[in-house]
LUMZA-174241 format. One record per residue (C-alpha): y, z, x. Coordinates in steps of 0.2 Angstrom, whole numbers, plus 5000, padded with zeros to 4 digits. Layout:
N
YZX...
//
This chain:
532
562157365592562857455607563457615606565457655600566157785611567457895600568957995607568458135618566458045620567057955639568658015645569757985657569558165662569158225679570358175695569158065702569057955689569157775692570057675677570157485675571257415661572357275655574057335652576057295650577357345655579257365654580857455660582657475649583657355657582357245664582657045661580757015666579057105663577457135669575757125663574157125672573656985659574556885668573656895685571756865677571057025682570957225675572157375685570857455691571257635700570757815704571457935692572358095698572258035717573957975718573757815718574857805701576657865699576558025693576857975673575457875672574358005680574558115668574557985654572757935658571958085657571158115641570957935636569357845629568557665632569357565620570457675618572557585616573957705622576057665622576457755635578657785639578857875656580657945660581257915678580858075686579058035682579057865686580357775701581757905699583557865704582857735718581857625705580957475714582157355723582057185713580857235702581257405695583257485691583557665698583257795682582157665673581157725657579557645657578457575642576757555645575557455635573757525641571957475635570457585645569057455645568157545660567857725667566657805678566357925691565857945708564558065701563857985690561957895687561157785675561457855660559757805646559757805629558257785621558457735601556557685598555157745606553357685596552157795591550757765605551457775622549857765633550857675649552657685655553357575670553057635689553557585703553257385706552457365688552957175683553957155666554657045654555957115641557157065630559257125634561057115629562157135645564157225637565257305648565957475640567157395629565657285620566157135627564557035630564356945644562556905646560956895634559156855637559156815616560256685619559256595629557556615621556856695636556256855643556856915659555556935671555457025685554757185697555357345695555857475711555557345723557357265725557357135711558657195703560257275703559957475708560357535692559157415681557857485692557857665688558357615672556857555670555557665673554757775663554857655649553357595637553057415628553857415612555157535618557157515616558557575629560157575630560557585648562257625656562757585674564157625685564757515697564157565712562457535707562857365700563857245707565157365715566957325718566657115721565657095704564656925704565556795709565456745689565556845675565557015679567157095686567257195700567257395697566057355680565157455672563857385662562857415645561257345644560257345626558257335633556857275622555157295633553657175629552457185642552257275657550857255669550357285686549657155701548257295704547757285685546057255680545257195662545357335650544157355637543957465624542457475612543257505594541357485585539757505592538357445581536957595580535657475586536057365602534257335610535357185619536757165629537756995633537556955654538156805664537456635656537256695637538056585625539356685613539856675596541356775592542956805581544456855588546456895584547556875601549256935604550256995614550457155621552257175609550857125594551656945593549956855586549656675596548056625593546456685579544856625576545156685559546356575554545256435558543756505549542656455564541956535578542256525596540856475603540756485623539556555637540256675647540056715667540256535671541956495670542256405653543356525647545056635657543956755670544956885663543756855645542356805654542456975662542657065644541456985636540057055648539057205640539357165623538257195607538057095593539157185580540157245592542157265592543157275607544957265612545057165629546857195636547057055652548257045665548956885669548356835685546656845676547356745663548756615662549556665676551556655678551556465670550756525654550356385641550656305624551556465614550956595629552556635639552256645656551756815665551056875650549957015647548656955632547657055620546057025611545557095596543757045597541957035583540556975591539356875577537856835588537456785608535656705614535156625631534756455633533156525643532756615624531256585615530656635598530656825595529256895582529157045575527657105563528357215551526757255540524957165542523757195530521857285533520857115534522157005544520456885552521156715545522556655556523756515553523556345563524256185565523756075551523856255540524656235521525756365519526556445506527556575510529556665504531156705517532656775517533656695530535356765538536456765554536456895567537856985558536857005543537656845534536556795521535956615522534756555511533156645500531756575494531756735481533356695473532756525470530956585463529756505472528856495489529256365503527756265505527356185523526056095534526056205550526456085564527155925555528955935558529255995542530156155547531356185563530256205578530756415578530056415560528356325565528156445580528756605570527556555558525756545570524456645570524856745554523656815540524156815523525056955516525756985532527757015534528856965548530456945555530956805566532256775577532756585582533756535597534956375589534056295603532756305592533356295575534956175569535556165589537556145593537756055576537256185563537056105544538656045536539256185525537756285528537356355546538556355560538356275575537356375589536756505576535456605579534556625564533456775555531956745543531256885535529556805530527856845519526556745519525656705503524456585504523656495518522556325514521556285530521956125536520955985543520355945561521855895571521955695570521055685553521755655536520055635527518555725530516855735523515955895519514355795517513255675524514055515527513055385520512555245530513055115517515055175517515754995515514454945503514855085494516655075492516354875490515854885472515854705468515054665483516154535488516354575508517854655507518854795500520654795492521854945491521254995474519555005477519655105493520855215483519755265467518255285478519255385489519855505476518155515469517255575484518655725485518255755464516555765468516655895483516055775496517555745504519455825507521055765510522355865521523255985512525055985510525255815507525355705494523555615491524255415489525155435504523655495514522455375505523955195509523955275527522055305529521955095521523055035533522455095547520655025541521554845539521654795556522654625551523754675541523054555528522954685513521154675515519854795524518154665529516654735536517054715552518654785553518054955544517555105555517255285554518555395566516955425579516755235579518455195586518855205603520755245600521355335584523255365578523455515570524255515553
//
């Protein structure tokens, strides 16, 4: 609302006072009258100059914008015993109709009102700042004649550099985003005695109701603001990490456009190479997983004075910022040996059975998965592709009873996809391990080995009936024997058919179900050799 201006508030006071106002008038005895309604445009004049006949001089004093008088002025004060040929009778009483709409002074400046002022205040507007606010345009009598509102827009513009009227410049200064003004202008630093052409009068003062938004500066650099700093940040984000981070974005008058949040995902980007605005690429330098940080961007390092989707143009945009994890795509598998125990001489190898409990989490400390909840240990071949290749290197070359932690680039662990419903895409991933148990495993290549002599009458051997060649069950019960008796064992970790069907099948050489002598050979026998 603009302000009301009560009797005595803005008077028509001093004798330089300029006054503009509709008004009627009429003399006893006239036939015709006269109104300034009639010819479109306001009486506008000096008060006290002489400019007035004398009645009316004195009549105006005193009076308030908005303010209706009935003036009656006896001849002596008005046209006297000469009146106006054709127009005014000699010894005419006048009646006057008079509403003030306008007053000001010579003296007088850009009057500002401030009615709301928020609590944090950290930057006013200087001197060729660029702004965007919000206005009603009244002249002192409340008549609206222009609003921003209206038209869904902010006025945007530079300030003290001759962009806008005089007044509206120095107005302006000094104010802070958030911050309302009532600012009141005379004339003569407005539009002066011609108006615009349009709808503003000439001789207007002017009201102007100003709602700041954003103010920013051409000079203006990234801001950034660390609002939580982890206790441990052994690592720092630099140009060509890959970033995983929430955010809320607004802008700088807290309207919200854009959050991560609301999306229940991540952003997931690398930064110093141009994917995201250069303004965030610049903010997201330095960072620490954990770490919370306003980044406040100017527009020319954002979306410039075109803006897009529900971001105005021009605008000034704020990011509230949580950094979940980072990693490089140069990163490999990061160990750490929390406790190893006193005789630590067996370590594990490919080809290893392991059995071993993990708690698994996210950077952020987002719990995963744990083998302890579930009560029982994750049992692995070291090597075979049972585990993500990060696991199988985290797990190398440890003893049992030892503890680790290890940490898995997702170039190493579920990659850009993550597990539906499970681990997000690009995570990097945190096992906390022990190792229990360690089975050695067998040569590389070999599924079956002999911890004896082999006898130079195999085939015989597994032939029982001694019929020249040997079918799937035989081979099977003699196999499993040999590993009863000691002589022979299979690789651990897997299960024992499977091993024996594969070690058959590669032995039948055609295919035809059947292993003959000729087709039967020991691994050293054969000149090439697929591994199980």
């Amino acid at each position: 609302m603009l302000p009301q201006y009560p009797a005595g508030q803005l008077q028509a006071a001093r004798s330089d006072v300029r006054a503009r106002s509709p008004w009627f008038g009429a003399a006893r005895g006239m036939e015709g009258q006269s109104w300034s309604y009639d010819r479109g445009s306001t009486f506008n004049v000096l008060v006290g100059k002489g400019q007035l006949i004398a009645g009316m001089d004195k009549a105006l004093v005193g009076m308030c914008v908005n303010e209706r008088r009935f003036v009656k002025i006896p001849p002596q004060l008005a046209y006297g015993s000469e009146g106006v040929p054709d127009v005014i009778p000699p010894d005419s009483v006048l009646h006057f109709d008079v509403l003030l709409m306008d007053l000001w002074n010579s003296e007088d400046q850009v009057q500002v009102h401030t009615y709301f002022k928020p609590a944090n205040c950290s930057r006013t507007i200087q001197v060729s700042d660029f702004v965007r606010y919000h206005y009603n345009g009244t002249f002192l009598d409340g008549t609206l004649f222009d609003s921003s509102h209206n038209r869904m827009k902010t006025y945007d513009t530079y300030v003290g550099i001759g962009w806008l009227i005089p007044g509206m410049d120095r107005g302006l200064l000094g104010m802070c985003v958030g911050e309302k003004r009532i600012i009141t202008i005379p004339p003569f630093l407005a539009y002066g005695e011609e108006g615009d052409g349009k709808d503003i009068p000439g001789q207007a003062s002017l009201v102007f109701d100003v709602a700041l938004l954003d103010l920013h500066n051409p000079k203006d650099g990234v801001a950034v603001e660390s609002t939580f700093l982890p206790r441990d940040c052994e690592r720092r984000s630099r140009a060509g990490d890959f970033l995983r981070y929430h955010y809320n974005a607004s802008l700088l008058d807290g309207t919200l456009f854009d959050s991560s949040y609301a999306r229940n995902r991540t952003f997931d980007t690398y930064i110093g190479q141009g994917y995201v605005i250069a303004g965030m690429d610049e903010g997201l330098l330095g960072v620490c997983i954990g770490e919370r940080r306003r980044i406040v961007i100017p527009p020319h390092l954002a979306y410039g004075e075109e803006g897009r989707g529900n971001i105005p143009g021009s605008a000034v945009l704020v990011f509230d910022i949580h950094v979940v994890d980072f990693h490089n795509p140069s990163d490999s598998v990061q160990v750490t040996s929390r406790y190893k125990p006193d005789n630590c001489s067996v370590l594990s190898k490919k080809g290893d059975y392991l059995k071993y409990h993990y708690n698994a989490s996210l950077m952020d400390g987002t719990r995963l998965d744990s083998t302890l909840s579930l009560g029982k240990t994750y049992n692995i071949v070291l090597g075979s592709g049972q585990v993500v290749l990060g696991m199988d290197m985290g797990l190398r070359d440890m003893c049992v009873g030892e503890k680790r932690t290890v940490v898995i680039p997702p170039h190493l662990g579920y990659g850009e996809a993550g597990v539906a419903g499970e681990v997000p895409g690009s995570a990097v991933l945190v096992f906390d391990i022990e190792l229990l148990d360690l089975v050695s495993g067998l040569p590389e290549g070999y599924m079956f080995i002999w911890n004896d002599e082999v006898s130079p009458n195999l085939f015989e051997e597994i032939d029982k009936d001694g019929n020249g060649e040997v079918l799937l069950e035989e081979f099977s019960e003699y196999i499993h024997a040999q590993v009863a008796a000691g002589k022979g064992r299979l690789a651990p970790g897997f299960e024992a058919a499977v091993i024996v069907q594969s070690m058959f099948t590669n032995q039948d050489r055609d295919g035809d179900g059947r292993v003959t002598a000729e087709e039967f050979k020991l691994k050293d026998q054969e000149a090439r050799h697929d591994e199980l």
